[in-house]
Residue, then its C-alpha position, 0 to 999 in steps of 0.5 A: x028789427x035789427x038782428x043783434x049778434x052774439x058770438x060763441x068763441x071758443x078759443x075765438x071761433x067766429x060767428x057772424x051777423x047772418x041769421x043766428x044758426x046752430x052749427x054741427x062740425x062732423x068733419x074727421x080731424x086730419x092726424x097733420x092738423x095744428x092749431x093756428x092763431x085765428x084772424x077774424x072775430x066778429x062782435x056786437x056793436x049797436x046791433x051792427x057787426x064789426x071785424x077785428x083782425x086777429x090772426x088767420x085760420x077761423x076754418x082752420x080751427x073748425x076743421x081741427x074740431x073733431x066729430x064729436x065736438x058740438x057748438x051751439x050759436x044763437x037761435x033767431x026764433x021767437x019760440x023758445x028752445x030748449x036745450x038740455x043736458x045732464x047738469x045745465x039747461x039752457x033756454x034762448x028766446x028772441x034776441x038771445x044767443x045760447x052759449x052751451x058747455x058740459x058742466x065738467x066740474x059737475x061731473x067730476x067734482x066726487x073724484x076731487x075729495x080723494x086729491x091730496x094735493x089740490x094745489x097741483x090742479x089748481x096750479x095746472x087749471x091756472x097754467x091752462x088758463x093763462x097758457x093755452x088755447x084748449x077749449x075745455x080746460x079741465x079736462x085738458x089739465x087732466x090729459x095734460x097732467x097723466x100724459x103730457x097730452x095738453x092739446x086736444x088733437x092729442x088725446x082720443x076718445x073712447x067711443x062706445x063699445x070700445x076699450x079706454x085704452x090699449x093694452x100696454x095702457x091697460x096694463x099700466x093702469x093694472x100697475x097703478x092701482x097695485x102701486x097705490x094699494x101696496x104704497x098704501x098699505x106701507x104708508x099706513x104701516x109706518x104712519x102707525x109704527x110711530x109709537x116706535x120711532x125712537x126704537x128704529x132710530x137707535x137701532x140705526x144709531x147702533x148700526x151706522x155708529x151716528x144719528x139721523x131721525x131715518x123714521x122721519x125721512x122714511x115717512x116724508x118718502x112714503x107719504x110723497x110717493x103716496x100722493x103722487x100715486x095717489x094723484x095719478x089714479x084720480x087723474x085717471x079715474x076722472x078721464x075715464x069719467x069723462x070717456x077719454x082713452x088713457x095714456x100714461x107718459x113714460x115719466x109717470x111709468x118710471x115713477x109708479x115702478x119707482x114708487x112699486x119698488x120702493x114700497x115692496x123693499x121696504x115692506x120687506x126689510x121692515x117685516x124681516x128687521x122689525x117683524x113685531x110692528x105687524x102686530x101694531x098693524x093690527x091692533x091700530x084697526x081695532x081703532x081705526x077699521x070703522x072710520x076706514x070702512x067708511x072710507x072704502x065704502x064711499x070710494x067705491x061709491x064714487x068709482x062707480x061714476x066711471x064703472x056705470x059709465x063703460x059698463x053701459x057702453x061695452x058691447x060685449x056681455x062678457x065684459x060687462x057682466x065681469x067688470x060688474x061682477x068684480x065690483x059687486x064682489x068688492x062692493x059687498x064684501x066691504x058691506x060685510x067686513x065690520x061682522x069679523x071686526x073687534x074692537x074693545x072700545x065697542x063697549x055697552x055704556x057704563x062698562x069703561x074702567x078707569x084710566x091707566x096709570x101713567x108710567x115714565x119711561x125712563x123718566x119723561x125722555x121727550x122733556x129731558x135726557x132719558x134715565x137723569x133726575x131731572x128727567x124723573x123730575x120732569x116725569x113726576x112734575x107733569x103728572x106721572x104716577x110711576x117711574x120705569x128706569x134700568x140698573x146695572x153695577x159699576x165695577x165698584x158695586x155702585x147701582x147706576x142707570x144705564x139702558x144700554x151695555x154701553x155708555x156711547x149713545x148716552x154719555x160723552x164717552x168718546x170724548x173722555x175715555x176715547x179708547x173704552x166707548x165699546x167697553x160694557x158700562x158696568x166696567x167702568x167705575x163710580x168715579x169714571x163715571x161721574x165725569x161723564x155728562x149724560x145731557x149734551x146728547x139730547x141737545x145736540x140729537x134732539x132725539x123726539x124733537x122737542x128740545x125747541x120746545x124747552x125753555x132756556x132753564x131747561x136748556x141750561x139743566x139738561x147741558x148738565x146732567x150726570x150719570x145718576x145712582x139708583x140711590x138718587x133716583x129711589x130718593x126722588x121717588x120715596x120724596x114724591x110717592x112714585x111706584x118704581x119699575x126697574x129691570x136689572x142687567x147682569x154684569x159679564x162675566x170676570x165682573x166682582x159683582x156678577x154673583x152678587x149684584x141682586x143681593x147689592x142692588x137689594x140693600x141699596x132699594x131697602x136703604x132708600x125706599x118704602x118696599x111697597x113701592x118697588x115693582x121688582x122686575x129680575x127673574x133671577x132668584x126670585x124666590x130668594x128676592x120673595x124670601x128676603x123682602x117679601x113687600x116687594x111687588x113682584x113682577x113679571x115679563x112674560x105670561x104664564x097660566x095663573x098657578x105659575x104666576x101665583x107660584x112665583x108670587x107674582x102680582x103684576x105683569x110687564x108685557x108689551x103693548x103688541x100682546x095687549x088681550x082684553x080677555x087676558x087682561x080681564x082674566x088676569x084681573x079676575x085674580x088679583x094680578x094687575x096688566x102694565x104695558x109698554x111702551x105707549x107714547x100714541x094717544x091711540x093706542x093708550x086708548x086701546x090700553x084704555x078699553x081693554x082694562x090694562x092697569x098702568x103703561x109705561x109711556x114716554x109721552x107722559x105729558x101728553x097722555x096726561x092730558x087725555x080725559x077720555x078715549x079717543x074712540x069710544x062707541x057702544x054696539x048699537x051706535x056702531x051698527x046704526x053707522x055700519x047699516x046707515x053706511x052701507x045702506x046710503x052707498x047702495x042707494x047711491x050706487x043704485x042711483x048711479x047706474x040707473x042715472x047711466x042707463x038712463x043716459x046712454x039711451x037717450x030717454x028724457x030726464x024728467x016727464x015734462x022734457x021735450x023730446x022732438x022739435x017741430x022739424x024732427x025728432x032730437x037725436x044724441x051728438x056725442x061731445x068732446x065732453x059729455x053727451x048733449x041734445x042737437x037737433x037732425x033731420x034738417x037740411x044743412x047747405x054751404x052759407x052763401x049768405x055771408x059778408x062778401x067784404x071779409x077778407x078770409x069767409x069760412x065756408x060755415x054749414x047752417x041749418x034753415x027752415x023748411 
């Protein structure tokens, strides 16, 4: 019968028409070799071989494979052979060749799910396809990727017993994974911070004296930082898995200290500048801890791969026990964290209040220029059951809406009065006023970005609003019977209503709205306010002990989000005095608001929170520890697995009961791979092949293995 030939090329070693034979390359790689293209490559033809000439250097590139690199080419027995190996079994009869490689993908394919950018590999296995010559291309992009090292003679494996890297290595990858934790702990915070974007915006707008969305461009950094850090651990996670020495390109150094540097300034110019977005940190993981419990379970449950995988090839006890020591430690405490977890969205069924009011803040300031009618308008048109606005006095005695003690952010000032835009707005009379336009701004800042959004009558209408009266505003309120929340600024001194502009903005609420319908907010003279209108909601802005607050005859209270409390809530509630909170514009945190009983927020996406019909997060006690045991309990079986699978492994004992361990010449010993770890056949005899083609112009001196 003729001989069929098969040939395993890898990057196109040859194989020729001898009798099939397994070959093990054991010779040392020179530190001087490189890669030249090879010349021959022999294939099947109708059961005869013929040669192509390609390029010179078949032994070359045999020479070139290091000690741990293990081919496998045809077996001529009729009796079949079996070859196994952790993902792959590979069976070869008579007139068929056995082409051999580690399941890589298999073995990392757990790490892959925490890459954020995909892409990036996908783009690199694609470069390595079309532009390299490495055998293993996966792994070569990975090595390629953390540093630079695309070649296979430039990277080292770590054999057992050793070290994955040096120690400036070591260190690098200390600073790694510090760099990725704080990049993501100010990745997190600012993410949840962005109920408050507007805030920091205008606090730059007021600094710098000009607009630019700084929250925005502050989250592209950190986020892009992130998932390049992000991108460097998995990179590094999955060479360890595959026993690789780590070496980090110097590039790649820069940017982690970059990355470190950015992260620590900035966390700490926040927390000095805007100390309160901590305690948002905070609320947010009453939402969140669940979901991110999960999350941290699972990546220990994945980092384990690599963990077992040294842990079984240390040959030192202390090593061993404290690396296993460390992430036993972390293992079990993020078992135990959810036991000091709160959350007022764990509630038993039944116990959720009703929805929170919707407050518009400043009217619907993402749909139309804040603190104008068309705005209140937009407000009560998408479903807000409130108004919240600020007041102060012209110099002529007239109530206007104005947040700001200058008219600069909002109006046109500088363009009609050029000489004033830093005077205080109250200094300003009704008729200077009224030539001001307060809506090109918001077209032109397009301050939430939602001016795209808007349609050309609403274009048309912003272009054209104008400072409003208290008086306009309480008119499109009683017109709608919307409640009203409104604070009073005073007027500096010299002004000629600074005594008496409560007792002024008091005849003009009583004038043109229902007294019930008024949340009074000043706290100057309040009893004298009490006296005169005693229908007036009062309301107020800190927190007190109950007899205070039924004292004051208070009978609601404003207070920021970053105080919410359910047991202050619920005590306040127990005697009558309502909760509002502001300013919530995170469907998030209205869920919170939501859970904990507030009473009404003060929003300025009232046309999105509208649409919310339920909490986004919602669970009762039993549901949420059957998903904490059910969590904890799958990770520590898998762990378990895990280490027990490596174990297994690392000792050379077979998978499976029915596995063939010895061959009819010897028993199966353990060959460690480029890869991974596979079974070659030992104790045989290997002699230089004379058997090959005298004809070949070049005739590489491949070992083969014969029978006895």
């Amino acid at each position: 019968m003729e001989q069929s030939c098969n040939s395993l090329l890898t990057a196109g070693a040859r194989a020729s028409c001898e009798p099939p034979r397994v070959i093990t390359h054991t010779h040392a790689r020179s530190s001087s070799c490189r890669t030249r293209p090879l010349q021959q490559t022999t294939r099947a033809s109708g059961g005869r071989c013929r040669t192509e000439n390609k390029s010179e250097g078949a032994a070359d590139l045999l020479r070139q494979t290091s000690s741990r690199y293990f081919v496998l080419l045809p077996f001529p027995w009729r009796k079949e052979v079996k070859t196994e190996h952790l993902f792959l079994t590979c069976r070869c009869s008579s007139q068929e060749s056995c082409l051999f490689f580690p399941s890589v993908l298999s073995l990392s394919s757990p790490f892959l799910i925490l890459l954020l950018s995909l892409s990036l590999l996908l783009l690199a296995l694609y470069l390595c396809h079309v532009g390299l010559y490495e055998h293993q291309p996966f792994v070569s992009c990975l090595a390629g990727l953390y540093g630079c090292q695309w070649r296979r003679y430039q990277r080292a494996r770590a054999q057992p017993g050793e070290c994955c890297c040096s120690k400036v290595e070591c260190g690098s990858f200390g600073l790694l994974i510090l760099t990725f934790f704080l990049s993501f702990v100010f990745l997190y915070f600012w993410s949840e911070a962005q109920n408050d974007y507007n805030d920091f915006d205008w606090f730059n707008f007021g600094t710098l004296g000009f607009w630019f969305p700084w929250s925005l461009v502050l989250l592209v950094v950190a986020a892009a930082l992130f998932t390049y850090i992000a991108l460097l651990l998995v990179l590094a996670v999955c060479l360890l898995s595959e026993g690789q020495r780590l070496y980090l390109h110097w590039s790649h150094k820069t940017g982690i200290v970059v990355t470190l540097a950015f992260s620590v300034i900035a966390t700490a110019i926040l927390s000095d500048l805007w100390s309160k977005e901590w305690k948002t940190l905070l609320l947010s993981l009453q939402v969140t801890a669940p979901f991110l419990h999960v999350a941290a379970v699972s990546l220990m449950a994945i980092l384990s791969w690599p963990i077992a995988l040294h842990f079984f090839r240390m040959n030192r006890k202390v090593r061993q026990v404290a690396v296993l020591g460390l992430f036993l430690s972390v293992l079990f405490s993020l078992y135990l964290v959810p036991l000091g977890m709160y959350s007022p969205c764990i509630k038993e069924a039944g116990m959720l209040g009703p929805a929170p009011m919707l407050i518009g803040h400043r009217g619907a300031p993402m749909l139309a220029p804040e603190n104008t009618v068309m705005s209140f308008e937009k407000a009560v048109e998408v479903g807000g059951e409130g108004l919240e606005t600020d007041v102060t006095i012209s110099y002529d005695g007239v109530p206007f809406l104005m947040h700001d003690s200058t008219l600069r952010r909002t109006t046109n000032v500088a363009e009609v009065f050029p000489n004033r835009t830093h005077l205080d707005a109250s200094m300003f009379t009704w008729a200077e006023l009224q030539q001001l336009n307060a809506g090109d701004w918001f077209l032109s800042r397009d301050p939430f970005g939602t001016v795209s959004s808007l349609s050309e009558l609403d274009l048309s209408q912003a272009q054209n609003q104008s400072v409003p009266s208290l008086s306009q505003f309480l008119e499109v309120a009683a017109r709608s019977s919307k409640i009203v929340l409104f604070d009073l600024r005073r007027p500096p001194y010299g002004h000629p209503y600074s005594e008496s502009y409560i007792n002024t903005t008091l005849q003009v609420v009583q004038a043109h709205i229902n007294s019930s319908q008024v949340l009074w907010l000043p706290s100057e003279d309040r009893e004298l306010v009490q006296a005169v209108d005693p229908d007036l909601q009062q309301t107020s802005g800190v927190k007190a002990s109950i007899q205070e607050l039924r004292d004051g005859h208070i009978t609601k209270l404003n207070l920021h989000y970053s105080t919410m409390s359910q047991q202050q809530i619920s005590k306040y509630r127990s005697v009558n005095i309502s909760t509002n909170l502001y300013v919530i514009s995170q469907p998030w945190l209205y869920t919170l608001a939501w859970c904990a009983g507030a009473h009404s927020v003060t929003t300025n996406s009232i046309h999105i929170l509208s649409n919310t019909n339920k909490p986004l997060f919602l669970m009762t006690p039993d549901e949420y520890s059957l998903m904490w045991i059910l969590t904890d309990a799958a990770s520590a079986f898998l762990i378990m697995v895990i280490f027990i699978f490596h174990w297994w492994r690392e000792r050379g004992l077979p998978f499976w009961s029915g596995s063939r361990q010895t061959h009819e010449n010897g028993p199966y010993s353990k060959f460690r791979t480029e890869l991974s770890d596979v079974w070659s056949i030992s104790s045989v005899n290997i002699r230089p092949d004379v058997r090959s083609a005298p004809s070949s112009p070049i005739n590489p001196h491949l070992p083969t293995i014969t029978e006895e």
